[in-house]
C-alpha positions as CSV (number, residue, x, y, z in Angstrom):
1,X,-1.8,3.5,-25.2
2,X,0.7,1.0,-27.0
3,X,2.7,1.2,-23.5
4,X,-0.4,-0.6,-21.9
5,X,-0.5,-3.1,-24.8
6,X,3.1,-4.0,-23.9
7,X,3.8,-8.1,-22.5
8,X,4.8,-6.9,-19.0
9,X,1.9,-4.4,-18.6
10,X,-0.6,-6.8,-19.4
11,X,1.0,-9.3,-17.7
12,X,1.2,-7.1,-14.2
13,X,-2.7,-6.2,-15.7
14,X,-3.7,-9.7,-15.5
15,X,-1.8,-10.3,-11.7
16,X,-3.7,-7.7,-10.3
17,X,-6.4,-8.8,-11.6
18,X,-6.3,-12.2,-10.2
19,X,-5.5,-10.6,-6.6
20,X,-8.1,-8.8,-6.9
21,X,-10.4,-11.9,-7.2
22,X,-8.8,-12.6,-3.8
23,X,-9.7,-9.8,-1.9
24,X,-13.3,-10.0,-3.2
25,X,-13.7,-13.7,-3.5
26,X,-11.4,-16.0,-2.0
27,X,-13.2,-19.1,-2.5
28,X,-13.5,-19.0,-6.2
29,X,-9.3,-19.2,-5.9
30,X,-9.1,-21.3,-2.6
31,X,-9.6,-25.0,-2.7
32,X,-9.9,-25.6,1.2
33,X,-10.0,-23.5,4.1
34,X,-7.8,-21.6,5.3
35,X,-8.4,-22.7,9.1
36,X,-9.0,-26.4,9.0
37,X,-6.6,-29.0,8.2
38,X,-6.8,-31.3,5.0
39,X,-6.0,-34.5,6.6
40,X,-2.8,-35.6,8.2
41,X,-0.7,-34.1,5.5
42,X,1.6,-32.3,7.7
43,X,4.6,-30.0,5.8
44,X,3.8,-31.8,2.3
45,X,5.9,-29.8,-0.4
46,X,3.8,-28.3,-3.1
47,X,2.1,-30.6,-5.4
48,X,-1.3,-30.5,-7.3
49,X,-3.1,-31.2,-4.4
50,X,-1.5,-28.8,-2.9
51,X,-0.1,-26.1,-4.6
52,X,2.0,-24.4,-2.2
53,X,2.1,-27.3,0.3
54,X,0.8,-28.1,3.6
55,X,1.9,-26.1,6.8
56,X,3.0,-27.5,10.2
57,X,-1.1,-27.8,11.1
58,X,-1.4,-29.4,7.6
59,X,-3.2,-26.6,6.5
60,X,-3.2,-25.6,2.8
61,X,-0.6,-22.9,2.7
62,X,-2.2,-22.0,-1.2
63,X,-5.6,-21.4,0.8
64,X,-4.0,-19.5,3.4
65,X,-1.8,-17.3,0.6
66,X,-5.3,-16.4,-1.3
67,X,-7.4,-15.6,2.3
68,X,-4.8,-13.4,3.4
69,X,-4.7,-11.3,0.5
70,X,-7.6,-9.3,1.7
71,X,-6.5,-8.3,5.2
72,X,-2.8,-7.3,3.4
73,X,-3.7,-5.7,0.7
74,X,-7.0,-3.4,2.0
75,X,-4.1,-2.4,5.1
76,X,-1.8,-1.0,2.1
77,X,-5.1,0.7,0.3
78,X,-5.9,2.4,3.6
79,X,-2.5,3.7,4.1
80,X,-1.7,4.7,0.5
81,X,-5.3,6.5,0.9
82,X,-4.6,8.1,4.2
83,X,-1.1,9.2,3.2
84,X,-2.0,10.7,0.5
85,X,-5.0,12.3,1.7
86,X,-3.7,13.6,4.6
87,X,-0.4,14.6,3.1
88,X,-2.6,16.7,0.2
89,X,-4.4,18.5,2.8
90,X,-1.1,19.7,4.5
91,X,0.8,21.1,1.2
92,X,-2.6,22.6,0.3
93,X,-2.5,24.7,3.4
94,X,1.1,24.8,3.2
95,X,1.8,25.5,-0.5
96,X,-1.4,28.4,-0.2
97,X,-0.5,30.0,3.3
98,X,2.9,30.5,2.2
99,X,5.2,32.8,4.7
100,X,5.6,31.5,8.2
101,X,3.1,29.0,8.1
102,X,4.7,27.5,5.0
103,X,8.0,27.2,7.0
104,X,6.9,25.7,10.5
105,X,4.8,23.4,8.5
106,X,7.4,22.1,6.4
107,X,9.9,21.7,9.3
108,X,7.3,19.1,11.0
109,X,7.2,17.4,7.4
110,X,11.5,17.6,7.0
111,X,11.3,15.7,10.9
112,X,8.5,13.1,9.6
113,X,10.8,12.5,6.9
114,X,13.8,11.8,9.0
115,X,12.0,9.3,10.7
116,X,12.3,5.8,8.6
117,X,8.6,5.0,7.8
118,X,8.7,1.5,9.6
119,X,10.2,3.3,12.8
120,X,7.0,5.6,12.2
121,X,5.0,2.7,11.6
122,X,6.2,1.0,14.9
123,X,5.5,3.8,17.2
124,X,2.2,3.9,15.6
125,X,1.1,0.7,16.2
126,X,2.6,0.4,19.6
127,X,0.5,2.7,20.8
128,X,-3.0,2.0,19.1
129,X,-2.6,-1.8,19.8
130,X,-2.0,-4.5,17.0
131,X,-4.0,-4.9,13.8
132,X,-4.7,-4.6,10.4
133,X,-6.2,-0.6,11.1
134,X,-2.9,0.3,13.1
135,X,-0.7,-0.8,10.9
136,X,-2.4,0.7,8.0
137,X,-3.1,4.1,10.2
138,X,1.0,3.3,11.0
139,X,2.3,3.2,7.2
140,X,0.1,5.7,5.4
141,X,1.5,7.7,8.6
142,X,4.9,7.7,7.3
143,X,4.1,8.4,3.8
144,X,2.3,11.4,4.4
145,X,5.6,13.8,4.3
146,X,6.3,12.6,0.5
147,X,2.9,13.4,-0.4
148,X,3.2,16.6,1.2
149,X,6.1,17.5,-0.2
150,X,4.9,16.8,-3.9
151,X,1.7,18.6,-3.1
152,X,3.7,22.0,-1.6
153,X,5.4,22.2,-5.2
154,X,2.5,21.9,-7.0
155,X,0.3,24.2,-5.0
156,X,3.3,26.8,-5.6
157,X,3.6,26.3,-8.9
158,X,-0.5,26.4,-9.8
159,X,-1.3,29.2,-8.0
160,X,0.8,31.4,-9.9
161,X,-1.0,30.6,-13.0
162,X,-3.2,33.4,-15.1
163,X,-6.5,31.6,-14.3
164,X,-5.7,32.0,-10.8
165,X,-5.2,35.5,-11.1
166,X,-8.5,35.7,-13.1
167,X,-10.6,34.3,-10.7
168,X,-8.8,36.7,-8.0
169,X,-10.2,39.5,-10.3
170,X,-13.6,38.0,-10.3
171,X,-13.6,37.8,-6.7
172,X,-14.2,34.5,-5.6
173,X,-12.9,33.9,-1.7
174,X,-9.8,32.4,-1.2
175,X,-10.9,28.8,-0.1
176,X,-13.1,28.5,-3.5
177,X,-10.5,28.9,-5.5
178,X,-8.1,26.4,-3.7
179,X,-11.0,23.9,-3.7
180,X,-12.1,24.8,-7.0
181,X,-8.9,25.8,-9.2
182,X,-6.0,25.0,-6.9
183,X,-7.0,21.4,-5.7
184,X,-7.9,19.8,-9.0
185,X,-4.7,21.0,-10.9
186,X,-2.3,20.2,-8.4
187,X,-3.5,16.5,-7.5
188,X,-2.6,14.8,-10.3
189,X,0.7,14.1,-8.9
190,X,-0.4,12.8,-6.2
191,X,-2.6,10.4,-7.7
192,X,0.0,9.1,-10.3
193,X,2.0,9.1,-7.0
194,X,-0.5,6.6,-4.8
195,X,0.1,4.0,-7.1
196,X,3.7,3.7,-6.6
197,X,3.6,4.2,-2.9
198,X,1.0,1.3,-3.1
199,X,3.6,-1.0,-3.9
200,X,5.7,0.2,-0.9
201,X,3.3,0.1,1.1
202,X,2.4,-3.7,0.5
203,X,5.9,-4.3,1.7
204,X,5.8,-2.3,4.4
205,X,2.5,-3.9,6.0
206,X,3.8,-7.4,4.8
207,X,6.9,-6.4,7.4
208,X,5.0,-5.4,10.3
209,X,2.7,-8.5,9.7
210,X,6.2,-10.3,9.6
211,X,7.1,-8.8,13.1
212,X,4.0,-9.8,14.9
213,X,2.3,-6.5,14.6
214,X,-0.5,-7.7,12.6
215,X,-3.4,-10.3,12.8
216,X,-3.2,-12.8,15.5
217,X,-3.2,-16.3,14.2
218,X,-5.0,-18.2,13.1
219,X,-5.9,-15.1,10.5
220,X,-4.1,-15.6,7.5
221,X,-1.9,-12.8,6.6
222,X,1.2,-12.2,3.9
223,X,3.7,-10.8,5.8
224,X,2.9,-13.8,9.1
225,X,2.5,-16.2,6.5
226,X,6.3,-15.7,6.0
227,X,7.2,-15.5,9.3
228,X,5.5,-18.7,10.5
229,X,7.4,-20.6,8.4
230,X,10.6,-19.4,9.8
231,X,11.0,-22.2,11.9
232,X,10.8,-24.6,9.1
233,X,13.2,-23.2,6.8
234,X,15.7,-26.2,6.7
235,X,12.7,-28.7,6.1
236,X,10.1,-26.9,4.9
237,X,10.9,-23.8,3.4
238,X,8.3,-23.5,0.9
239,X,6.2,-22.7,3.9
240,X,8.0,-18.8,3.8
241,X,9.2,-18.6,-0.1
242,X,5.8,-19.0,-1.4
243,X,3.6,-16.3,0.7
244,X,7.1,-14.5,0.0
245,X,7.0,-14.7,-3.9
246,X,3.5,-14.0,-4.0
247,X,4.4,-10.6,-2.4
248,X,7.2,-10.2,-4.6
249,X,5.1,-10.4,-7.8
250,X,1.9,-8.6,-7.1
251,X,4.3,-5.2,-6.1
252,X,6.3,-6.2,-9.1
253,X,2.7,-5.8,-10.8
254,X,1.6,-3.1,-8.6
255,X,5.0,-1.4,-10.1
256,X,4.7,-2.1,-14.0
257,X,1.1,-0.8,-13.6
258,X,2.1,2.2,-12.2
259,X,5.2,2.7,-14.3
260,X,3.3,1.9,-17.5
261,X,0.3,4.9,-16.5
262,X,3.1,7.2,-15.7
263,X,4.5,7.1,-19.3
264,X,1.4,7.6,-20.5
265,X,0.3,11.0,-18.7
């Protein structure tokens, strides 16, 4: 408990908080809209008008930041959520078949993780079509194998325990007592593991938004935020370093969150 009543906890506490507002509220944080331009302020650095500045549209880029925090950050929910889920269900059945099915399993896991995820992600989303859903269907892709991995060990380990053996005695079926023993017990990995691979996976949409994959303009989005400003680097670049630092600090959050819950299990 005193690890989450540490400065940098409650400081990533009170980030994630505030992003959260963003994803449920935007225009409590937001002082214009994000599609309409404030005048004929075109590129204006940040001042208190304009906190991050104008963009090229003369746009406020603040606005923009704050509106696409939704579309980024539910795309890294849904893949941390698919990953994990999917990669739970396949070292369940892996970790409790055992035996040959245990070992072709794992081999199609060993290949998924010899693929880089953002190769995975790519392939994905090439062939569903751009978006927010492909990219998230894209990323969690890639980090099923890690969860499946972590839930194979534990599914091995837990079902050798006594109270496993007991309820063998008792007779309950096989798939009760992976739902009803196995499953609980062996998931708590994988939950203190989702909120790591959260933070990886912000990134990882962030890129592919950065690439083109995601949202078409004008939708504001992190990771396009920071490319659009490419262009503008020399003369305006807070246009791409302050969608960029906001990325930087809310998985710097994401990750003192996490690492602070860790220490505490």
């Amino acid at each position: 408990m005193r690890r989450l009543l540490n400065p940098v906890a409650l400081l990533s506490v009170l980030v994630l908080a505030v992003t959260l507002v963003a994803v449920i509220w935007p225009a409590l944080l937001a002082p214009y809209d994000p599609f309409d331009s404030v005048g004929t302020a075109r590129l204006e650095p940040p001042s208190w008008d304009h906190l991050f500045g104008t963009d090229a549209l003369a746009r406020d880029v603040f606005s923009r930041v704050v509106h696409g925090a939704r579309l980024s950050l539910l795309a890294a929910v849904l893949a941390t959520t698919a990953g994990a889920v999917l990669g739970a269900v396949i070292g369940l059945v892996s970790g409790a078949a055992g035996g040959r099915v245990d070992f072709a399993v794992m081999r199609v896991v060993d290949v998924m993780l010899a693929i880089p995820g953002i190769l995975l992600a790519l392939i994905v989303v090439a062939s569903l079509g751009f978006g927010a859903v492909s990219i998230a269907i894209g990323v969690g892709l890639g980090a099923t194998g890690s969860f499946a991995r972590v839930m194979r060990a534990q599914v091995m380990r837990v079902r050798n325990e006594e109270y496993i053996e007991a309820a063998r005695t008792m007779g309950l079926r096989r798939p009760t007592i992976l739902l009803r023993h196995v499953l609980p017990n062996a998931s708590k990995p994988i939950v203190a593991m989702a909120s790591t691979e959260l933070a990886l996976a912000i990134l990882a949409v962030s890129a592919l938004s950065f690439l083109g994959f995601g949202a078409q303009p004008p939708t504001p989005e992190w990771g396009s935020l920071v490319s659009d400003g490419r262009q503008f680097i020399a003369t305006a670049p807070w246009l791409s370093i302050m969608p960029g630092s906001v990325i930087l600090v809310v998985v710097l959050a994401v990750n003192g969150v996490a690492r602070n819950l860790g220490g505490n299990r």
